[in-house]
TITOR-858259 format. One line per field, with one value per residue: x, y, z of N, C-alpha, C in turn; residue number from 0; residue in one letter. Coordinates in steps of 0.02 Angstrom, whole numbers, always signed. Example, Ala and Ser with C-alpha at 12.3 -4.5 7.8 and 13.67 -1.06 7.14 Angstrom:
2
n_x	[+660 | +642];
n_y	[-284 | -112];
n_z	[+390 | +354];
ca_x	[+615 | +684];
ca_y	[-225 | -53];
ca_z	[+390 | +357];
c_x	[+660 | +645];
c_y	[-165 | +2];
c_z	[+390 | +394];
k	[0 | 1];
r	[A | S];
//
This chain:
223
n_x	[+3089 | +2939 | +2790 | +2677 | +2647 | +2566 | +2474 | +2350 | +2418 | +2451 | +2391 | +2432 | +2575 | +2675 | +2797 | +2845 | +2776 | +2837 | +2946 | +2954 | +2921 | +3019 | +3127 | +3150 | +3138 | +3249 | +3331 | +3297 | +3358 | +3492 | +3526 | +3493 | +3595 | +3731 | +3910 | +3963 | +3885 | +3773 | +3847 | +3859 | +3712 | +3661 | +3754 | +3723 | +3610 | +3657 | +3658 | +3536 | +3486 | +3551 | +3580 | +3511 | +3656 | +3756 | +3823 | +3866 | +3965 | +4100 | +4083 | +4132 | +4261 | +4320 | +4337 | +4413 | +4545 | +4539 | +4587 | +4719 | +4800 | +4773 | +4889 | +4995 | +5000 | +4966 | +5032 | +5053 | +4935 | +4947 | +4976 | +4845 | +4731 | +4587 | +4451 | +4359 | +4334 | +4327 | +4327 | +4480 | +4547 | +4511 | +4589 | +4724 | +4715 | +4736 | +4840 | +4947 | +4962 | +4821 | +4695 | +4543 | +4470 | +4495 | +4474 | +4358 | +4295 | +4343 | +4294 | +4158 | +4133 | +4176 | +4086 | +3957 | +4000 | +4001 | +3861 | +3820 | +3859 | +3790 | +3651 | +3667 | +3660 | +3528 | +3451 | +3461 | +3397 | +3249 | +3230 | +3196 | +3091 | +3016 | +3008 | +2969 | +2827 | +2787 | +2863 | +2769 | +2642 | +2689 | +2696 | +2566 | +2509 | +2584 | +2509 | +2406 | +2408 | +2430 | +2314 | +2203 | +2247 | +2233 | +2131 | +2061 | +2077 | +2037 | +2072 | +2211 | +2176 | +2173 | +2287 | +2331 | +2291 | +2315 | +2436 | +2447 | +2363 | +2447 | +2559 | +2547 | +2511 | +2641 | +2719 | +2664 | +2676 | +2821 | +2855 | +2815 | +2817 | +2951 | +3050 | +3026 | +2991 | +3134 | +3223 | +3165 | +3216 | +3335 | +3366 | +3312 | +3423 | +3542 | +3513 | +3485 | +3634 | +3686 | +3653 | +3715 | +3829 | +3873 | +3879 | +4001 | +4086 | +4120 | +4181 | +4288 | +4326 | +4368 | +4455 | +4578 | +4608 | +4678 | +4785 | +4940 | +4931 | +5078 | +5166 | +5106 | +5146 | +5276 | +5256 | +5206 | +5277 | +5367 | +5322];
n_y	[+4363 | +4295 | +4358 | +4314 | +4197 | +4205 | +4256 | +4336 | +4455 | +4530 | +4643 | +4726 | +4747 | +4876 | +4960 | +5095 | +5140 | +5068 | +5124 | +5250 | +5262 | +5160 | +5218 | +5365 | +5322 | +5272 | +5369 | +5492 | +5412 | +5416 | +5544 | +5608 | +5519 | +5490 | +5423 | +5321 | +5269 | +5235 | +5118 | +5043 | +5000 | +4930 | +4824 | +4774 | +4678 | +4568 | +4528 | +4502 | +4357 | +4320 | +4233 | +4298 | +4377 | +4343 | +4352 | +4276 | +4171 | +4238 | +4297 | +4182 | +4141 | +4278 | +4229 | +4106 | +4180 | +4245 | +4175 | +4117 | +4241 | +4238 | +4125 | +4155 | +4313 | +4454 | +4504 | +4362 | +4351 | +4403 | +4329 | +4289 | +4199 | +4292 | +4350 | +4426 | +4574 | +4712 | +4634 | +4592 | +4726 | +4777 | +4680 | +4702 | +4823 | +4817 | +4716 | +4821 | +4898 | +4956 | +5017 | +4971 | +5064 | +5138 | +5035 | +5009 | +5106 | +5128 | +5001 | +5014 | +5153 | +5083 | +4992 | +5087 | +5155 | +5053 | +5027 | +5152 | +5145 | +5034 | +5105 | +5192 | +5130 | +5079 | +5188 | +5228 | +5135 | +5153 | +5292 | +5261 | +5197 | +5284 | +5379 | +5313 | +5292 | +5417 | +5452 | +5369 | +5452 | +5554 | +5498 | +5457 | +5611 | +5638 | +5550 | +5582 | +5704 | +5674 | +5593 | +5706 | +5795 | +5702 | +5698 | +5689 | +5593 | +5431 | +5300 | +5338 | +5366 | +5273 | +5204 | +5310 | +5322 | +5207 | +5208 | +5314 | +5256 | +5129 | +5176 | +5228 | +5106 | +5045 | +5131 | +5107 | +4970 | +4964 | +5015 | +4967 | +4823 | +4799 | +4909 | +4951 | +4861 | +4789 | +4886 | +4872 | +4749 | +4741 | +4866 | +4802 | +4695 | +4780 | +4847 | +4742 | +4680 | +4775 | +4781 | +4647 | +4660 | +4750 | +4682 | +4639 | +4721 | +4730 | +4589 | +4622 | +4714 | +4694 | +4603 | +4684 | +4701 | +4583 | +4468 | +4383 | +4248 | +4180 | +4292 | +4342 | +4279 | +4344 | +4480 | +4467 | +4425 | +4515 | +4624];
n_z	[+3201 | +3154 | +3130 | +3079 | +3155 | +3272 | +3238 | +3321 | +3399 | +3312 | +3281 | +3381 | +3369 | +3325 | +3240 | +3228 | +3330 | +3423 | +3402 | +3456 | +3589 | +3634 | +3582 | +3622 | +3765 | +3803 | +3733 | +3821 | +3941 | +3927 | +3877 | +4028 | +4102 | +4172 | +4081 | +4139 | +4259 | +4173 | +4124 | +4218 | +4251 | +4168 | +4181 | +4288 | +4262 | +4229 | +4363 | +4427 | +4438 | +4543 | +4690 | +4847 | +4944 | +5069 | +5216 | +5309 | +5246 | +5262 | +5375 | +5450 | +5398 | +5458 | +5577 | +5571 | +5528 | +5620 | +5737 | +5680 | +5695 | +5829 | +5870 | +5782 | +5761 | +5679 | +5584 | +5509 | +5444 | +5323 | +5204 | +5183 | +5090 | +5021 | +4949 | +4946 | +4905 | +5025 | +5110 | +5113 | +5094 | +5232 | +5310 | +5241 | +5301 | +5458 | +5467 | +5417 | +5544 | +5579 | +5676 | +5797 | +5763 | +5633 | +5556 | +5569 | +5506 | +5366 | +5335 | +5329 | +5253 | +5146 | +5117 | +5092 | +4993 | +4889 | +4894 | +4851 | +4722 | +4676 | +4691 | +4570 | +4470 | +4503 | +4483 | +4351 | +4290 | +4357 | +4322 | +4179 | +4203 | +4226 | +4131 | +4016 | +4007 | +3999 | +3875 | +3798 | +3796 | +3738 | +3618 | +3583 | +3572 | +3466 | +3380 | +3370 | +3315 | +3188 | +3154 | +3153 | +3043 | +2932 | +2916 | +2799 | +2731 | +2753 | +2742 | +2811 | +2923 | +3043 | +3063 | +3112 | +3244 | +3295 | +3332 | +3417 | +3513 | +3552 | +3572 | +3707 | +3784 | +3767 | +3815 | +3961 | +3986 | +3966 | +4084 | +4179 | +4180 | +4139 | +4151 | +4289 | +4388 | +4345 | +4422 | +4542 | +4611 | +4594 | +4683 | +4812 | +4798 | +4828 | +4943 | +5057 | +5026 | +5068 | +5213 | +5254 | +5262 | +5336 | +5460 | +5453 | +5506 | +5655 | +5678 | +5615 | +5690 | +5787 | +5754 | +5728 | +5860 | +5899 | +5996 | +5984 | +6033 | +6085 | +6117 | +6247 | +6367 | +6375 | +6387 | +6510 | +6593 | +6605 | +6634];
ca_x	[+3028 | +2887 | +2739 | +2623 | +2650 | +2553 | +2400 | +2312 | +2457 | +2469 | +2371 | +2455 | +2643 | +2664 | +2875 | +2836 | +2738 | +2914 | +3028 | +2944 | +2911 | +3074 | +3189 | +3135 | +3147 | +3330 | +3377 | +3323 | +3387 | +3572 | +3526 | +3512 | +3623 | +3838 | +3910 | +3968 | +3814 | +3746 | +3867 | +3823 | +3644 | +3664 | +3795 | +3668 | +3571 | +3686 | +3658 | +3460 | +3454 | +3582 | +3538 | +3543 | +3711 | +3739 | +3889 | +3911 | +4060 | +4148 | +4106 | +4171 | +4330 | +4382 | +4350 | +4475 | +4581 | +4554 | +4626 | +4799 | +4812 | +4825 | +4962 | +5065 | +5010 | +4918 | +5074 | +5021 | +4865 | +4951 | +4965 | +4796 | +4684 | +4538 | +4443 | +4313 | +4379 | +4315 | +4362 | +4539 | +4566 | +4509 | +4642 | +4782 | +4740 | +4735 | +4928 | +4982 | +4952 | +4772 | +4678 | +4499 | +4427 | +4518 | +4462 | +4293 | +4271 | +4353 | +4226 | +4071 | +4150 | +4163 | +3994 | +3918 | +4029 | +3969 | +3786 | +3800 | +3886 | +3728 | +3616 | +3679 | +3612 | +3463 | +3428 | +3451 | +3316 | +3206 | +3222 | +3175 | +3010 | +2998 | +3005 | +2933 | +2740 | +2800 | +2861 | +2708 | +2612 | +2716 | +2678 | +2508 | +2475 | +2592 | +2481 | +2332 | +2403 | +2405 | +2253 | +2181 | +2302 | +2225 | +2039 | +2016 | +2110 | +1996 | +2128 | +2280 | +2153 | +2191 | +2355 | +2358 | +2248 | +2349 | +2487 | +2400 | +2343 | +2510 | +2629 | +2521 | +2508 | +2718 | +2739 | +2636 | +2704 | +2896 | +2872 | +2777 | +2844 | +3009 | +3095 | +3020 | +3024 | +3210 | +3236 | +3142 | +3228 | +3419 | +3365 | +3316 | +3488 | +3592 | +3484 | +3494 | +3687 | +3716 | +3645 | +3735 | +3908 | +3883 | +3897 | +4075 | +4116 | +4113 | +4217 | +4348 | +4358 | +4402 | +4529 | +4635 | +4655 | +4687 | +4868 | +4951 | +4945 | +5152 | +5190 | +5061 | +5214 | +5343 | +5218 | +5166 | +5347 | +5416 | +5260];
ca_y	[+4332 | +4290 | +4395 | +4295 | +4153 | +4258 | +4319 | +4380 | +4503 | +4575 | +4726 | +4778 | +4764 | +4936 | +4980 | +5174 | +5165 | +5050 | +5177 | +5324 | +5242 | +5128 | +5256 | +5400 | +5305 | +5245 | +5453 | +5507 | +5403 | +5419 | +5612 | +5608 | +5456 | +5480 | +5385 | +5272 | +5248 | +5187 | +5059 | +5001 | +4988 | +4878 | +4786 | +4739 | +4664 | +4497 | +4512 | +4477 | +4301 | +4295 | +4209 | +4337 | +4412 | +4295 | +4360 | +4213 | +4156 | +4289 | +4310 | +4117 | +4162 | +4303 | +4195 | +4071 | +4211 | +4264 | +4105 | +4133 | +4283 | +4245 | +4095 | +4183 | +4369 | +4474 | +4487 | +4310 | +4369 | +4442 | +4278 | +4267 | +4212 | +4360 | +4357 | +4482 | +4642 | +4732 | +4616 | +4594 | +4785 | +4794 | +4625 | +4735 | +4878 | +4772 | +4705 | +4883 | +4916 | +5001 | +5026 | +4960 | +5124 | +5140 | +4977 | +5040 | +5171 | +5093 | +4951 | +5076 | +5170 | +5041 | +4951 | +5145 | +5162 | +4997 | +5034 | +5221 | +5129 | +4987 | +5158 | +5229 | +5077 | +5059 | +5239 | +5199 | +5080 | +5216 | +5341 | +5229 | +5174 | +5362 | +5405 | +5270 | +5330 | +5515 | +5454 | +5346 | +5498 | +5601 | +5461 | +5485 | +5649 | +5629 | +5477 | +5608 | +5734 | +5618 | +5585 | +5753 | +5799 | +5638 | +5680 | +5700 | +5522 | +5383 | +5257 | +5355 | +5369 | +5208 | +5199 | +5385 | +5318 | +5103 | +5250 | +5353 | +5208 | +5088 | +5220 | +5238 | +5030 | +5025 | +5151 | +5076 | +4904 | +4977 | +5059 | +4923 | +4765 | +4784 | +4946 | +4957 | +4782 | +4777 | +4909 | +4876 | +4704 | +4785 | +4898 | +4752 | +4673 | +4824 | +4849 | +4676 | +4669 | +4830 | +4755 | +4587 | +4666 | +4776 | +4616 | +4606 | +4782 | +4717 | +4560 | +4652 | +4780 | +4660 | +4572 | +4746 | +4714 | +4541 | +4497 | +4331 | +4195 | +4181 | +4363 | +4366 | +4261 | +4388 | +4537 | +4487 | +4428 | +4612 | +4660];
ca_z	[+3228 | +3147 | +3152 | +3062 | +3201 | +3316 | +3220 | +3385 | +3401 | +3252 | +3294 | +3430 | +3336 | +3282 | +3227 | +3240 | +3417 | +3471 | +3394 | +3482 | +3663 | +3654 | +3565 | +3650 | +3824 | +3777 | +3728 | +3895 | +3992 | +3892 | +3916 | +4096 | +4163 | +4172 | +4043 | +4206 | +4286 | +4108 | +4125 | +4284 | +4259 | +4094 | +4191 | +4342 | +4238 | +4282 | +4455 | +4442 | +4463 | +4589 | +4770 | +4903 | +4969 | +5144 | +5249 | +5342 | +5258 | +5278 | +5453 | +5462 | +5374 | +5492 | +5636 | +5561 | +5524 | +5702 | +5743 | +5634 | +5710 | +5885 | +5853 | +5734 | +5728 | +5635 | +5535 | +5480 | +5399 | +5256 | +5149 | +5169 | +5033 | +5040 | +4886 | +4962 | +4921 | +5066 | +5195 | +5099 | +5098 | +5314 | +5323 | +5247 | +5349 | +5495 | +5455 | +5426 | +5614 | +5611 | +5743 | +5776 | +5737 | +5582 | +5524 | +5558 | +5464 | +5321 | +5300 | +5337 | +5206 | +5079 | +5103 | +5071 | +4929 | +4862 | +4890 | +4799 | +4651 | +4661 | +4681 | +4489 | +4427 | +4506 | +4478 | +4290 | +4274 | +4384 | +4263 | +4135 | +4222 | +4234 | +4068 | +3957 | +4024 | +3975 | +3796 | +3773 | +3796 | +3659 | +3550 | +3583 | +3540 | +3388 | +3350 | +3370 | +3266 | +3141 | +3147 | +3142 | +2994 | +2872 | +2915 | +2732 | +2691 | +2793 | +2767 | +2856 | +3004 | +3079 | +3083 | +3168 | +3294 | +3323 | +3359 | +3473 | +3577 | +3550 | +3624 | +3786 | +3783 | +3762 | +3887 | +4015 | +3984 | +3992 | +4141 | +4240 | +4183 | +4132 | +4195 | +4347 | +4405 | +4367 | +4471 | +4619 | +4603 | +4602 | +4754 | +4854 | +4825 | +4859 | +5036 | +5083 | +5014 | +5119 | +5297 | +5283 | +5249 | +5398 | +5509 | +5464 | +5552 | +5707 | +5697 | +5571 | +5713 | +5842 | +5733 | +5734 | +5908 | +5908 | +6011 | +5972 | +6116 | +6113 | +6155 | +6322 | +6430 | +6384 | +6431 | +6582 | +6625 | +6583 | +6676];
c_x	[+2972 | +2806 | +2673 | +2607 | +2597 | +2507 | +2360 | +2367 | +2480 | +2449 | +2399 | +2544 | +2650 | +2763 | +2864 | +2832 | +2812 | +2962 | +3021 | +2956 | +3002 | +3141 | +3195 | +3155 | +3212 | +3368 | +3373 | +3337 | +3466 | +3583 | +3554 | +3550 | +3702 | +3823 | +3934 | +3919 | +3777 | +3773 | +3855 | +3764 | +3638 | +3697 | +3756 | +3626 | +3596 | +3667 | +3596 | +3451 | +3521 | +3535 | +3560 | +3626 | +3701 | +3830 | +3922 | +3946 | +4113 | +4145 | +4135 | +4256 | +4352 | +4372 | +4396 | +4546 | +4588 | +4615 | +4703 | +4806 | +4819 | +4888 | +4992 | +5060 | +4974 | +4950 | +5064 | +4990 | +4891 | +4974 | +4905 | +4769 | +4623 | +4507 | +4378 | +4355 | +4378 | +4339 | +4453 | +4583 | +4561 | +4593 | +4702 | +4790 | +4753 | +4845 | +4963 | +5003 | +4896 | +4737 | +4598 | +4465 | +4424 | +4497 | +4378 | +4259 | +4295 | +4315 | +4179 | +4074 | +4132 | +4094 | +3948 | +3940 | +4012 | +3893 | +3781 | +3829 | +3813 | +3681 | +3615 | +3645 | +3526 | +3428 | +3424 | +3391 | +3239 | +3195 | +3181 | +3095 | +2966 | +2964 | +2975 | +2864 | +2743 | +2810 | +2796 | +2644 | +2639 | +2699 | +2589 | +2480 | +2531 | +2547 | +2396 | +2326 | +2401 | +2344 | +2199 | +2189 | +2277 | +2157 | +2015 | +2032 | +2075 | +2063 | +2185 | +2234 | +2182 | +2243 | +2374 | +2322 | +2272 | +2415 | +2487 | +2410 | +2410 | +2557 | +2597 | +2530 | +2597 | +2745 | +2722 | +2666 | +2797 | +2895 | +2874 | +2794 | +2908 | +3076 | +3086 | +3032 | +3083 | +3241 | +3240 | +3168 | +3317 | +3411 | +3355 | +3386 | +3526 | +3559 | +3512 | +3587 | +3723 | +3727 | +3678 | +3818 | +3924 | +3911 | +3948 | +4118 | +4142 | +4171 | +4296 | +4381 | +4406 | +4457 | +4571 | +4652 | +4688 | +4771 | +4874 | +4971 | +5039 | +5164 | +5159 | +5130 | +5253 | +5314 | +5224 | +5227 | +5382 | +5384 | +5277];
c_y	[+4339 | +4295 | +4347 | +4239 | +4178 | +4307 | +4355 | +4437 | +4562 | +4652 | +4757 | +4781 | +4826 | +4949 | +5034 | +5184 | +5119 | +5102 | +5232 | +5311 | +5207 | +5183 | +5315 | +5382 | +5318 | +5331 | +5463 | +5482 | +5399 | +5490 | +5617 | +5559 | +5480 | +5414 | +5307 | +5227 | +5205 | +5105 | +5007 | +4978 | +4930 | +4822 | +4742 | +4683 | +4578 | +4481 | +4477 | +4428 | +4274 | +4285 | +4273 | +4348 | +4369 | +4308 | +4296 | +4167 | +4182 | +4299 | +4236 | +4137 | +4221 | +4277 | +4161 | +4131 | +4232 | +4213 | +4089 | +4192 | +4280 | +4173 | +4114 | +4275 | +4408 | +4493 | +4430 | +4307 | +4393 | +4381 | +4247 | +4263 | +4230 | +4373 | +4392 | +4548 | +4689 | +4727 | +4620 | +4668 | +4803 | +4726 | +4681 | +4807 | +4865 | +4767 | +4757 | +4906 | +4957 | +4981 | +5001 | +5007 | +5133 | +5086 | +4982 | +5066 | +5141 | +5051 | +4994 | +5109 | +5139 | +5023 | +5034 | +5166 | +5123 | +5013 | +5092 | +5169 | +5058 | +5044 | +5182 | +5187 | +5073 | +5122 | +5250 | +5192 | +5124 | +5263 | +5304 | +5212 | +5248 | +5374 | +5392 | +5288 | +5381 | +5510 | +5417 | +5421 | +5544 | +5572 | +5473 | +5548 | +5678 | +5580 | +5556 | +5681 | +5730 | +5623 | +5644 | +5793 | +5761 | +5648 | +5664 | +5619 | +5475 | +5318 | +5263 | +5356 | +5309 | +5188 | +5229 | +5343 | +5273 | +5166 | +5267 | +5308 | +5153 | +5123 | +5218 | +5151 | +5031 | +5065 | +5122 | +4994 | +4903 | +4989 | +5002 | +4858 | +4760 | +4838 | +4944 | +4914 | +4764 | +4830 | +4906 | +4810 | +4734 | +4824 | +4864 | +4727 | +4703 | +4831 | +4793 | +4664 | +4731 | +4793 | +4695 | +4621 | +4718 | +4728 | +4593 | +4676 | +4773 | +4660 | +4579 | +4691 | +4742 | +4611 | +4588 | +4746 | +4639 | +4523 | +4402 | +4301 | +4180 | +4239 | +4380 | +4353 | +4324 | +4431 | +4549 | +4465 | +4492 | +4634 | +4644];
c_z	[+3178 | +3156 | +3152 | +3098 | +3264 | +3289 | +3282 | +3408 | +3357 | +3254 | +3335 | +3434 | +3313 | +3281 | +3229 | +3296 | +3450 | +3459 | +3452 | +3549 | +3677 | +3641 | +3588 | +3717 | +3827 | +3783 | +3791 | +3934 | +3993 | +3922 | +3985 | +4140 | +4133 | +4130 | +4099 | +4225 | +4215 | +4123 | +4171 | +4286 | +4207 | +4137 | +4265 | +4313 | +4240 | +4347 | +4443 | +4467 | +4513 | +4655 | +4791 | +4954 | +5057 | +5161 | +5297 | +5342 | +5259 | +5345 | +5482 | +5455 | +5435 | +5546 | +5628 | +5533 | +5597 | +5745 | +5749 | +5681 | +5800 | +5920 | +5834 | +5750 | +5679 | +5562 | +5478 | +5425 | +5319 | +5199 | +5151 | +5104 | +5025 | +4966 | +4881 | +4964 | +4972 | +5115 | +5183 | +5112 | +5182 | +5317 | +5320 | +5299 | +5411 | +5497 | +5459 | +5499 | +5633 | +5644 | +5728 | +5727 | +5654 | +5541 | +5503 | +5500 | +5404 | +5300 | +5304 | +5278 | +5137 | +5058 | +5084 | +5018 | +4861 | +4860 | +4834 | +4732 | +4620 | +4636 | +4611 | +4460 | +4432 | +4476 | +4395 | +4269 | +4309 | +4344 | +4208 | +4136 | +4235 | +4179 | +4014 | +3973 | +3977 | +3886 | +3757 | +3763 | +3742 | +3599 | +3534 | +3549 | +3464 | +3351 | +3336 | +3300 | +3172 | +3089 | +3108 | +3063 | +2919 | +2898 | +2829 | +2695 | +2766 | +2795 | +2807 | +2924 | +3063 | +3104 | +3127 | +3222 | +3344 | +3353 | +3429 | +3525 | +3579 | +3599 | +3666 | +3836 | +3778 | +3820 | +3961 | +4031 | +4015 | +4040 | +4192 | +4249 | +4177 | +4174 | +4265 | +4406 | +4415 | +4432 | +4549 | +4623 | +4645 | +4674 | +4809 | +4865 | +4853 | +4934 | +5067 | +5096 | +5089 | +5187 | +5314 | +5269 | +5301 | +5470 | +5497 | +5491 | +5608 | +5715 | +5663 | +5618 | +5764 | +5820 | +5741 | +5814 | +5957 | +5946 | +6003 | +6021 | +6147 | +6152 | +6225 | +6384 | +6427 | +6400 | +6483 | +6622 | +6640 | +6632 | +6762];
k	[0 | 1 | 2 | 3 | 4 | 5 | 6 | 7 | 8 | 9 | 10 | 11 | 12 | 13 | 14 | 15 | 16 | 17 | 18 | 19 | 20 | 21 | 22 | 23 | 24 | 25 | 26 | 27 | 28 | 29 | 30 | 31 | 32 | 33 | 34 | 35 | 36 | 37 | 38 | 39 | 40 | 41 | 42 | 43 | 44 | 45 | 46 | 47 | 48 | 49 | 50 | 51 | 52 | 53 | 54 | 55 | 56 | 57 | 58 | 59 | 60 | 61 | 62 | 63 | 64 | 65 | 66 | 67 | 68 | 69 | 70 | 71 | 72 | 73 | 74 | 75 | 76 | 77 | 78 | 79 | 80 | 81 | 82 | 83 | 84 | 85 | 86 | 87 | 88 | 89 | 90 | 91 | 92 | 93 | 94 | 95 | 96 | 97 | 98 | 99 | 100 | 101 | 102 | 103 | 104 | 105 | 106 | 107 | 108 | 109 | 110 | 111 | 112 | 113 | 114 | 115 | 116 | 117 | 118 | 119 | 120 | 121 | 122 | 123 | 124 | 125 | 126 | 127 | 128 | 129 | 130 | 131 | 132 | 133 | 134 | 135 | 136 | 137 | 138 | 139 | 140 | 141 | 142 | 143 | 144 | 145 | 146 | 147 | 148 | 149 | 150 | 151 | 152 | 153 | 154 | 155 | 156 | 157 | 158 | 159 | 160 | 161 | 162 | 163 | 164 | 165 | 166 | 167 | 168 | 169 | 170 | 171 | 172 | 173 | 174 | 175 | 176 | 177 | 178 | 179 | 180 | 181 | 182 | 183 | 184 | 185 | 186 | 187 | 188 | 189 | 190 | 191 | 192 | 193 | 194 | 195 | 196 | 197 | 198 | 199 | 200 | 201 | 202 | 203 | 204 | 205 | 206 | 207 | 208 | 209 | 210 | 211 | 212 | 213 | 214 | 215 | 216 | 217 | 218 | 219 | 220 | 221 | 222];
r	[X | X | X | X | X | X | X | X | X | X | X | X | X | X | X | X | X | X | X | X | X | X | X | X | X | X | X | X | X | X | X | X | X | X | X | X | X | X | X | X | X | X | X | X | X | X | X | X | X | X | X | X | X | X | X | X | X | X | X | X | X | X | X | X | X | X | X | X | X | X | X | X | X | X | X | X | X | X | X | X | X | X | X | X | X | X | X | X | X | X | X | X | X | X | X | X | X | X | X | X | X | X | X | X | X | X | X | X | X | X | X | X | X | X | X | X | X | X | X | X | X | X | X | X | X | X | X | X | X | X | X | X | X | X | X | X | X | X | X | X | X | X | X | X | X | X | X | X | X | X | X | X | X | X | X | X | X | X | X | X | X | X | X | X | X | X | X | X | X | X | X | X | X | X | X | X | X | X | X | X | X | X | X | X | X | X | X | X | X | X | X | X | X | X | X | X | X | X | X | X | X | X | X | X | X | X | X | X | X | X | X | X | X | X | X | X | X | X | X | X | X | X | X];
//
């Protein structure tokens, strides 16, 4: 990029005050994040401009699975095509022969399993909006010692000083526009993602006790 495109910026470019605030941020948050969680948080960074998480084709789908299941069987269900892993994993437990309960707890499970693994990420980008303030401030009073350091040289003053005040200006900017923002962005989806995938607990549970319309005659004949 081209600096000189962008004369009104020029003063407030500094490659030292980015190393300190950006490269500094970057260490602690490598420091303190699982090499996991790293990955996840980088890897969110797709999601952003997704639409909102909307369960209601999935709660469509196991109604038409409901469907299959009491013509044929819940046996049936298992050439389903399930390309929600969640609901696909309640389906097979379902077929196995489990029980509502069991089906229960299994999705509740997952969708909280799914949220903590959204959580690493978001908590990522949290740190980050943490931290970049805190390193702008180190830059700072390296920018000051600087300063102090070159009283006797008038030209090094300036520089110590675009330091000083740059790192506080890079921290404040990281924190507020970019880390923080993504974050509180990512935590919205995972909430939102959480509460609409709860609304398939309920009809998943009542699938497990779904009975197929042939077998009722011979029941209630036996009966």
């Amino acid at each position: 990029m081209d600096i000189s495109a962008f004369p009104g910026f020029g003063p407030f470019l500094d490659p030292v005050a980015l190393a300190i605030v950006g490269g500094g941020t970057a260490l602690a948050v490598v420091l303190r994040t699982p090499g996991r969680d790293l990955v996840r948080g980088l890897s969110a960074l797709r999601v952003l401009g997704r639409k909102r998480f909307d369960a209601d084709p999935l709660v469509a789908q196991i109604a038409a699975l409901g469907r299959i299941a009491k013509r044929h069987g819940v046996i049936a269900l298992d050439k389903s095509v399930i390309e929600d892993s969640d609901m696909a994993a309640a389906v097979a437990m379902i077929v196995d022969g489990g029980d509502p309960h069991e089906v229960e707890a299994l999705v509740t499970h997952r969708i909280a399993a799914r949220f903590e693994r959204h959580r690493a990420g978001i908590e990522m980008w949290a740190g980050a909006a943490e931290m970049a303030p805190a390193m702008g401030m180190i830059g700072t009073l390296v920018g000051l010692v600087q300063m102090f350091t070159s009283m006797k040289d008038p030209g090094a003053i300036g520089g110590a000083m675009a330091i000083a005040l740059l790192t506080t200006l890079y921290g404040a900017l990281l924190a507020n526009l970019i880390a923080g923002p993504i974050a509180a962005r990512l935590r919205r989806q995972a909430r939102n993602e959480a509460q609409e995938r709860a609304r398939l607990i309920a009809p998943l549970a009542v699938l497990a006790v779904v009975e197929p319309a042939l077998s009722r005659p011979m029941r209630e004949f036996a009966a």
